[in-house]
One Martini backbone bead per residue (centre of mass of N, CA, C, O) as a GRO file, in nm:
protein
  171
    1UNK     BB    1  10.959  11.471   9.024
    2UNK     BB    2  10.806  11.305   9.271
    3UNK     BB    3  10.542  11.065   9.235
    4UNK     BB    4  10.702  10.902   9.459
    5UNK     BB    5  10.659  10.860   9.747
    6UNK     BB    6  10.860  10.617   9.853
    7UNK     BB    7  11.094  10.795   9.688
    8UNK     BB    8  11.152  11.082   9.746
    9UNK     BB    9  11.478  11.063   9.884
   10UNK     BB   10  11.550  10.999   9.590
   11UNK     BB   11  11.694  11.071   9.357
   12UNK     BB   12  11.623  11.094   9.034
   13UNK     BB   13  11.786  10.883   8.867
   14UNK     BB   14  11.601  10.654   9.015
   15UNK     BB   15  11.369  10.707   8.945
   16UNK     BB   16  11.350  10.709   8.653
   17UNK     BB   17  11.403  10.411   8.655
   18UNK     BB   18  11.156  10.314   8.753
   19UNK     BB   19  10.995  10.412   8.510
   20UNK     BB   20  11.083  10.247   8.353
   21UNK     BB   21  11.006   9.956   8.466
   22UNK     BB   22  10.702  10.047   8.447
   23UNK     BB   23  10.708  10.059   8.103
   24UNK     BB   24  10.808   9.795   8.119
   25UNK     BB   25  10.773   9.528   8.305
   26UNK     BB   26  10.734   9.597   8.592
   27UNK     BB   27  10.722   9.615   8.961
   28UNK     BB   28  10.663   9.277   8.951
   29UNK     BB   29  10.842   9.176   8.815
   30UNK     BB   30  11.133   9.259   8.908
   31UNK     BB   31  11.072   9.153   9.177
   32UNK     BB   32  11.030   8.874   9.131
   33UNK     BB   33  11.353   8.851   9.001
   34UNK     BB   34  11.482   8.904   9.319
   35UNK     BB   35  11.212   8.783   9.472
   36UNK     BB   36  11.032   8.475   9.472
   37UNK     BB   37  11.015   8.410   9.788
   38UNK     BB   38  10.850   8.360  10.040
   39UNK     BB   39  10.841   8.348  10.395
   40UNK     BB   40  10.779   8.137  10.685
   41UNK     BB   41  10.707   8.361  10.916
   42UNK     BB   42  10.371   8.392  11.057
   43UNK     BB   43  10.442   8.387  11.368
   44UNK     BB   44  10.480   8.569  11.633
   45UNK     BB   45  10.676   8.297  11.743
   46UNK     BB   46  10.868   8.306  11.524
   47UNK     BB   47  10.969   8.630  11.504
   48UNK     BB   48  11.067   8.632  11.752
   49UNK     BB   49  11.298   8.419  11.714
   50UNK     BB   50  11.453   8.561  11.485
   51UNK     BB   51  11.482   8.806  11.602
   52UNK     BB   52  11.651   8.685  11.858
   53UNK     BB   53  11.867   8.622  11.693
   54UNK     BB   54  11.968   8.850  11.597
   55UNK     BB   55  12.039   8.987  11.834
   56UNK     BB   56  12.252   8.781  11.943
   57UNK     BB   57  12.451   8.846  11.715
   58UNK     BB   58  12.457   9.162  11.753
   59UNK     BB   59  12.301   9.265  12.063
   60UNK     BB   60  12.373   9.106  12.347
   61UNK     BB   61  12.381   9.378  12.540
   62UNK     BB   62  12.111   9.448  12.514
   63UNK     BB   63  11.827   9.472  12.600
   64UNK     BB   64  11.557   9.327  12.647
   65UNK     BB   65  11.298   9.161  12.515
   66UNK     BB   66  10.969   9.094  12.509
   67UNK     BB   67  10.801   9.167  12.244
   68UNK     BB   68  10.698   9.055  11.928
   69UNK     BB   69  10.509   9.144  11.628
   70UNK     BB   70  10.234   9.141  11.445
   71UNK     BB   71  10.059   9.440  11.293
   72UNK     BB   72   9.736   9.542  11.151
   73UNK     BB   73   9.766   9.855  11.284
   74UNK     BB   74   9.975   9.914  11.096
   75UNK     BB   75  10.046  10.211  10.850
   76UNK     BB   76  10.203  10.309  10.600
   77UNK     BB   77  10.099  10.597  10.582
   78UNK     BB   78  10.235  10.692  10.863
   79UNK     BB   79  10.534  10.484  10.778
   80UNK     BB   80  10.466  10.255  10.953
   81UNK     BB   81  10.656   9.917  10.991
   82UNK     BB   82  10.723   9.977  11.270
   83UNK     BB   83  10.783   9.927  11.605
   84UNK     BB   84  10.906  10.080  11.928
   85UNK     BB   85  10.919  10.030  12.262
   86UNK     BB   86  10.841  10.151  12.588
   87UNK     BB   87  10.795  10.054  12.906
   88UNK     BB   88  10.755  10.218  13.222
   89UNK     BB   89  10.747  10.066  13.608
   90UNK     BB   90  10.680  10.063  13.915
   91UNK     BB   91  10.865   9.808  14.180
   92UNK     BB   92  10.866   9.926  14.399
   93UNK     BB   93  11.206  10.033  14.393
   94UNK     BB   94  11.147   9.987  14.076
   95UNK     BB   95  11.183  10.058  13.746
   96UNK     BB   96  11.060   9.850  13.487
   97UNK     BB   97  11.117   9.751  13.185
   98UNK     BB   98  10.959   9.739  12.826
   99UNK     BB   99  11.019   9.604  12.475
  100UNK     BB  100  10.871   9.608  12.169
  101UNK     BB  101  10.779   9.480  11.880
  102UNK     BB  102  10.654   9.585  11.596
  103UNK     BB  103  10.524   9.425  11.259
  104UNK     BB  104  10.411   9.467  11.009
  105UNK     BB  105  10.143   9.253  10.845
  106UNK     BB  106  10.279   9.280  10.527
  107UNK     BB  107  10.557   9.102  10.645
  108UNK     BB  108  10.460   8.838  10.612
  109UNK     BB  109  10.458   8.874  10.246
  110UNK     BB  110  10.727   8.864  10.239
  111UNK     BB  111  11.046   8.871  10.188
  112UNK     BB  112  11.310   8.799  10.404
  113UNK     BB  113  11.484   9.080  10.332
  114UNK     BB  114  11.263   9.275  10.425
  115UNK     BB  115  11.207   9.191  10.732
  116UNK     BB  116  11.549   9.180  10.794
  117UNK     BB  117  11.512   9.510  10.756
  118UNK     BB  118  11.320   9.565  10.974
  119UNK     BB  119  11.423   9.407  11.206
  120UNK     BB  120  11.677   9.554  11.216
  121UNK     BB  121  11.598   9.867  11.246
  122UNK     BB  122  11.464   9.792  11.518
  123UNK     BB  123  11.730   9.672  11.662
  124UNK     BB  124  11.884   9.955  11.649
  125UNK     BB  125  11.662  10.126  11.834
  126UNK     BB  126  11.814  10.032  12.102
  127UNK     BB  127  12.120  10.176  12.038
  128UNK     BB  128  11.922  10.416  11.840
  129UNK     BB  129  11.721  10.640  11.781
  130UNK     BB  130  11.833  10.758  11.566
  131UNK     BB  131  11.867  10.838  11.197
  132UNK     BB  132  12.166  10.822  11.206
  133UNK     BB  133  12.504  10.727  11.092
  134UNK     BB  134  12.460  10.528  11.343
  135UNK     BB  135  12.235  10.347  11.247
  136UNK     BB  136  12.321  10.247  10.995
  137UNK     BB  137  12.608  10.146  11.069
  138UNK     BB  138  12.450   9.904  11.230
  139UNK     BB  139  12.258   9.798  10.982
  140UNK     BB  140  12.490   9.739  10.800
  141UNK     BB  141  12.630   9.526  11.028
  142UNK     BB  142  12.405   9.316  11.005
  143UNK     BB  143  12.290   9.402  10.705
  144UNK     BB  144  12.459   9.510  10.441
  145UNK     BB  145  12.179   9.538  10.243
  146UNK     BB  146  12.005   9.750  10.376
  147UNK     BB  147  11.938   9.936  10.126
  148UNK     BB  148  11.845   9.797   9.894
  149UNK     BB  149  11.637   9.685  10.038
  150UNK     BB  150  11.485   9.934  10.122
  151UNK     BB  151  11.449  10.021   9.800
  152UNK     BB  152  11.260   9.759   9.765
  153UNK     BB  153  11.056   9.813   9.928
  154UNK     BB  154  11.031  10.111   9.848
  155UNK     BB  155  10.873   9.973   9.537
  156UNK     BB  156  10.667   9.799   9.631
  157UNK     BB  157  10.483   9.985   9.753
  158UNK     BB  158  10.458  10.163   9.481
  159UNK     BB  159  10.312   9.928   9.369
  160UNK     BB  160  10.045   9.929   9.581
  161UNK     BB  161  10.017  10.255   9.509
  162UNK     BB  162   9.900  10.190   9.213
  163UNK     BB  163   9.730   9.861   9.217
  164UNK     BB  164   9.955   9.668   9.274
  165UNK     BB  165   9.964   9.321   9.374
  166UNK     BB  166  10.030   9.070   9.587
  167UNK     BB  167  10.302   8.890   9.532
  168UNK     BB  168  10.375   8.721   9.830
  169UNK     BB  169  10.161   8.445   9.872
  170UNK     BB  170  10.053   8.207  10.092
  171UNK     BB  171  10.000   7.861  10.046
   0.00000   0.00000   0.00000
């Protein structure tokens, strides 16, 4: 059935209620009605701080991060919202790794739900490189709405590929 390439892993009877929302309200009202305002996090360093407290939070074993950051080069079209590094160099006798997080630029505007999301997503491939099970109920174990929020994400993504104009705008 599946018109909605960012909706493609989901049942039809989801995509179905989308096309309804579509023919309805339209998926920016929908979207508007579930999160009203934009999150405040705009530089780098706010970012960064974020994501560093959701760390600390549930992941203070893990690794440590080096860079968090916003970057308008990761494109949706391949896929990327997030993007998770690691860099290692030998420094005399020890092996140095550094880890880095980017985040699409995209999530500047959009509500803090979504962020939250990318931010956990990015934050268990710390202790989970795969998307299986484990990876799953970590980000559950984070942010319990995990799922839904990811589903409102690409909703919103579908609302931008269709030529619906970008929700919340910082002001």
């Amino acid at each position: 059935m599946s018109a909605f390439r960012y909706l493609q892993a989901y049942p039809d009877n989801l995509q179905l209620q989308v096309q309804k929302i579509i023919d309805g309200p339209g998926l920016g009202e929908w979207l508007k009605s579930r999160h009203s305002e934009p999150h405040t996090i705009r530089t780098d360093g706010a970012l960064y701080n974020y994501v560093m407290e959701l760390k600390t939070e549930f992941l203070r074993q893990a690794d440590p991060i080096n860079k968090v950051s916003y970057d308008s080069k990761l494109q949706i079209i391949q896929h990327a919202l997030g993007l998770h590094t690691t860099t290692s160099r030998i420094q005399g006798s020890k092996l140095k790794s550094k880890r880095d997080i980017k985040v699409a630029a995209l999530f500047k505007e959009t509500p803090i739900a979504f962020l939250q999301m990318i931010a956990v997503h990015e934050l268990a491939h710390l202790k989970v490189r795969e998307h299986d099970k484990a990876f799953y109920k970590l980000c559950h174990h984070m942010a319990p709405e995990y799922a839904q929020w990811e589903f409102e994400l690409r909703v919103y993504l579908t609302h931008l590929d269709q030529g619906g104009e970008k929700l919340w705008v910082a002001a």
